[in-house]
Each structure stands twice: as structure tokens, then as C-alpha cells.
C-alpha positions as CSV (number, residue, x, y, z in Angstrom):
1,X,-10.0,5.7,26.2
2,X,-7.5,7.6,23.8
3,X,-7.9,9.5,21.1
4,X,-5.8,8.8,18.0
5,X,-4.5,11.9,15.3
6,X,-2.7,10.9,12.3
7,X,-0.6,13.7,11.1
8,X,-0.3,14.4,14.2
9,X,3.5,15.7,13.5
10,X,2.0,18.1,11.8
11,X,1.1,22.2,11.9
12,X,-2.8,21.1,12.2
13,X,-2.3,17.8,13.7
14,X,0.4,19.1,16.2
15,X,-2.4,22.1,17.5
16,X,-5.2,20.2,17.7
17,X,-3.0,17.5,20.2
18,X,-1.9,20.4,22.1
19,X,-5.4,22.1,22.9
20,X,-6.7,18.3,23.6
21,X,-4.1,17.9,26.2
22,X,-5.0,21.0,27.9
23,X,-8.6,19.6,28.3
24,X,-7.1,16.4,29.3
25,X,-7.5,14.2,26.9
26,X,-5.4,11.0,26.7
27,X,-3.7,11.1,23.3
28,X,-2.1,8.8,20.4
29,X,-0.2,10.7,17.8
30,X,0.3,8.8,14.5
31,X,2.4,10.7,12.1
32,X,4.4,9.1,8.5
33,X,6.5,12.1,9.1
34,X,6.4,12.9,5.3
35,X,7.7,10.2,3.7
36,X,6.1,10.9,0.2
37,X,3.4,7.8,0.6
38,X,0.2,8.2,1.6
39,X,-1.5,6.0,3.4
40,X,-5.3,6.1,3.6
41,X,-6.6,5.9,7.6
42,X,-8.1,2.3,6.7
43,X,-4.9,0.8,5.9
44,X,-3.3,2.7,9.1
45,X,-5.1,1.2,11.0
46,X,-4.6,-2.1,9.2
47,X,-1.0,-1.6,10.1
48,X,-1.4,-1.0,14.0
49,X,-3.8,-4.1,14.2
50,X,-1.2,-6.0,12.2
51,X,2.1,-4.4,14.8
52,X,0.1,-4.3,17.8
53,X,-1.3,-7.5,18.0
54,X,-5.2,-5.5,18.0
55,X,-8.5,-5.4,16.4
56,X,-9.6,-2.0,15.7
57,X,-11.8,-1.1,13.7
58,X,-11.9,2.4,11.3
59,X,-15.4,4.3,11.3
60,X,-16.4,6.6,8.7
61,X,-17.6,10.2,9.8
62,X,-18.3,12.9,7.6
63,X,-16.0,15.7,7.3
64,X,-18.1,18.9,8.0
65,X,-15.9,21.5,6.6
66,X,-16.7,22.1,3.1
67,X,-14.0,22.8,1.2
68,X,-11.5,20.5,2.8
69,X,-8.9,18.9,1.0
70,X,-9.0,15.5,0.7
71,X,-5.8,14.5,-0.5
72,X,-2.6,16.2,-0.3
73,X,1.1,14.5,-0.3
74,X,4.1,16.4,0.8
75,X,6.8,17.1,-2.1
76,X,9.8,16.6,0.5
77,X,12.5,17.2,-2.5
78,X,13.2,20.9,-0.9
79,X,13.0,19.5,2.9
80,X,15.7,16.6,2.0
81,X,18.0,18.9,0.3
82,X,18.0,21.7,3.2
83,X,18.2,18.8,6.4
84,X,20.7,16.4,4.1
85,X,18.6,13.5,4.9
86,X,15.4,12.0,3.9
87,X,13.0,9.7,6.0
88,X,14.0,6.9,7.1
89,X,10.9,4.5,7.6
90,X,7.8,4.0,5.9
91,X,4.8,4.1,8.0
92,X,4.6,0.4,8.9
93,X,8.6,0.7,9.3
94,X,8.1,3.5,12.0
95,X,5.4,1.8,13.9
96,X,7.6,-1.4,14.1
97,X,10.9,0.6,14.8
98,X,8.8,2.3,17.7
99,X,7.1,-0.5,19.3
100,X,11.2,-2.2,19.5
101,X,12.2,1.2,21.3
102,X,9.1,0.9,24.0
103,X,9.4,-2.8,24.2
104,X,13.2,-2.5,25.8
């Protein structure tokens, strides 16, 4: 069985699927890349059901680190100005877009 992270693109994200992969964990990295929308992990997961043909289903656990964040969104106004270009593809954009490249 894999294990999905979102934001997995991420400085977080992009550790935690690192140390996993050491262990040997099978992986799925989901990432919006910052596109400025957020996207709750219920409607991700709408999305991949919806691209992928499956029927996952989200389940709640609580987050045991107290003072976590629970919503942040990327201002990527500096980030577009520095690179010359912005993203691309919204999430469901980039799932669709990715599932075309693997499918050739």
C-alpha cells in the first residue's frame, strides 16, 4: 500500500518523503506546486477519484502538534517575478496533465 503527502513539493513535505523512502515506504507525492488556491485534502481527493477513475475515501485524524497552522497560502507574487513565470495548472489541471504524460 502507498502512502500519499500533499505538499509534498514542499520543504516539510519534501523531508518527510525522503526519510519515508529510506525506511522503504512506497510513496505518492501530491503537490499544487503553489498556485495561489488552496485546496482542502477532501476535495483532493475528490479530484484523484474523479481523474483516476477511483474511490478513495479521506479519514479525519487529529493533528497532535499544538500550535500547528492550519491554513497557510503561498503569496507567489515575489516567486513569479524572480523565475518570469507563474504556474501553469491548477491542481485538477496537473493531475490531468500528469496522468496524459504516464499514459503515453
Amino acid at each position: 500500500m502507498s502512502t500519499l503527502i500533499t505538499g509534498g513539493a514542499g520543504f516539510i513535505g519534501s523531508n518527510l518523503v525522503e526519510e519515508l523512502l529510506k525506511v522503504g515506504e512506497d510513496i505518492v507525492v501530491l503537490d499544487n506546486m503553489q498556485t495561489g488556491k488552496a485546496y482542502t485534502f477532501n476535495q483532493t481527493v475528490e479530484i484523484l477519484n474523479k481523474n483516476m477513475g477511483l474511490t478513495m475515501k479521506a479519514q479525519h485524524v487529529v493533528n497532535p502538534i499544538k500550535n500547528y497552522v492550519q491554513h497557510t497560502l503561498s503569496d507567489t507574487a515575489k516567486t513569479e517575478k524572480v523565475l518570469g513565470f507563474k504556474a501553469r495548472y491548477d491542481l485538477e489541471e496537473g493531475i490531468k496533465e500528469l496522468l496524459r504524460f504516464y499514459a503515453k
